[in-house]
N, C-alpha and C positions, 0 to 999 in steps of 0.2 A: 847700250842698246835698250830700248824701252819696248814693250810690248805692246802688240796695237789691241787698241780697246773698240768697245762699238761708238765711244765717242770722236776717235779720229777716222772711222772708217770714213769715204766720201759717199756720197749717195749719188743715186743715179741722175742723171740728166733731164730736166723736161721733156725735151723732146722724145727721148725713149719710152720712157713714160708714158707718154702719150702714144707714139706707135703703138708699143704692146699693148695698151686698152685698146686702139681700135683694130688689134688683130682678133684680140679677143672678143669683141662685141661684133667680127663678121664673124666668128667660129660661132658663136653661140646662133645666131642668125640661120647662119647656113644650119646647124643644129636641128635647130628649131623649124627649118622650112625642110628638112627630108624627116623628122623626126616630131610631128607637128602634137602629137598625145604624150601626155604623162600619166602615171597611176593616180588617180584619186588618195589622197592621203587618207580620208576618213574609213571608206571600205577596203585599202588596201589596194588596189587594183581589180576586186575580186567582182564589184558589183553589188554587193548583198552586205544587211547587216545583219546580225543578231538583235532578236527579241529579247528582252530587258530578262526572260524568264531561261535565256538559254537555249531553246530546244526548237524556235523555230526560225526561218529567216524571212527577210522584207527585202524589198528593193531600194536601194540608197538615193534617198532624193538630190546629193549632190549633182550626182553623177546621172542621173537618171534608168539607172542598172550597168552601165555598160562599164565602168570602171575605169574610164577614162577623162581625161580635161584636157582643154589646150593648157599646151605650154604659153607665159609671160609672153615669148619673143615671138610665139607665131602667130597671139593677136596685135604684137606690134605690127609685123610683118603686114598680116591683111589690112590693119589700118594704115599703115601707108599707101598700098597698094589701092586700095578703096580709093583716096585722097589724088592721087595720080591719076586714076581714071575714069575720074566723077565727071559728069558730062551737065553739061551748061544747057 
């Protein structure tokens, strides 16, 4: 009796494969369209940075103070959506 290694194990199937990416690419979708902000990574979420000196704060030009961005998937989402109901 030999013991299975990771070189006999079998790998999955294309086709699964591929379901589970596109269950996962509507999860993230749907995500991304009830959940359309994420936190600014440079302020933090917070809005504000610190002055170089410590002791005072400024408004985060990324984010433009509010401490939020779209997320990747929700300006996927509205460019699609834009694209669909562009008018001629």
């Amino acid at each position: 009796m030999t013991p299975l290694s990771a070189a006999t194990a079998t790998p999955l199937p294309t086709g699964t494969v591929a379901v589970l990416a596109l269950v996962w690419a509507a999860g993230y979708l749907l995500t991304s369209w009830w959940w359309p902000y994420r936190a600014h990574r440079r302020c933090r979420g917070t809005g504000k940075l610190r002055s170089p000196g410590g002791r005072a704060f400024r408004a985060c030009p990324g984010c433009g103070g509010t401490g939020r961005v779209l997320r990747a998937g929700r300006r996927l989402w509205s460019a699609g959506r834009d694209l669909t109901t562009r008018r001629r």
